[in-house]
N, C-alpha and C positions, 0 to 999 in steps of 0.2 A: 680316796673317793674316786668312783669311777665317775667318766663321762655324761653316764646317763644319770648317776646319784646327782651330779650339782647343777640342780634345775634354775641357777639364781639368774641367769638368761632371761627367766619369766617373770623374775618378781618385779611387780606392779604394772607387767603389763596388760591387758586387754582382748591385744591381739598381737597376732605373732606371722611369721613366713612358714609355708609348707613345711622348710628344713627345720625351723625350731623347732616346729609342732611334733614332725617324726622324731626328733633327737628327744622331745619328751616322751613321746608315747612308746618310743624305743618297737617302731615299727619300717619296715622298707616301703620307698614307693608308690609297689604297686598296691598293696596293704592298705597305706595312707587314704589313696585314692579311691579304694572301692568303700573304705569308709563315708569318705566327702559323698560320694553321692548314695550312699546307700542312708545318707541323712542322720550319721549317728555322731557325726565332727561337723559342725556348722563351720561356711566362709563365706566368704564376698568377694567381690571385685572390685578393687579401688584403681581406678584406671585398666591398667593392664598387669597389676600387683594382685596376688590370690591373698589375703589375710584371713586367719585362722583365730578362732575365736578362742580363749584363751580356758572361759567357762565352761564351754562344751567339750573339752579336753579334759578338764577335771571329771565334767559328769560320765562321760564316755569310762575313764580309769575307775569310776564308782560304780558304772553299771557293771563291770567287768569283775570288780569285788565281791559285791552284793550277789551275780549269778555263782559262781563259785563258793561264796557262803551255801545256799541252797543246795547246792551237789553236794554239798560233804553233809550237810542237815538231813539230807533224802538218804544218803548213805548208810 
């Protein structure tokens, strides 16, 4: 199992840190970040801590599915 197969880091959490988040979504950065605000990966600010919403990471990898289903359906 690679690094990015064993997501158990995340179970049961909610919310997570930037780095978890990227190590799930298996993206760099600067990637991450234009996600955050491009409003497709929900977070917050808890103090001076950025947390990443755990749910919008799953919908983010599903809308990501769901469009590439369509590609090959069009196909």
């Amino acid at each position: 199992m690679t690094e990015v197969d064993d997501l158990s880091f995340l179970a049961g959490k909610l919310v997570c840190s930037p780095q978890e988040a990227m190590r799930a979504v298996n993206c760099r950065n600067t990637k991450f970040y234009e996600l955050l605000n491009d409003g497709e990966i929900e977070s917050y600010m808890d103090g001076s801590r950025r947390q990443v919403v755990v749910a919008s990471l799953v919908g983010y990898v599903q809308k990501r599915i769901d469009a590439a289903r369509k590609e090959r359906e069009a196909a």
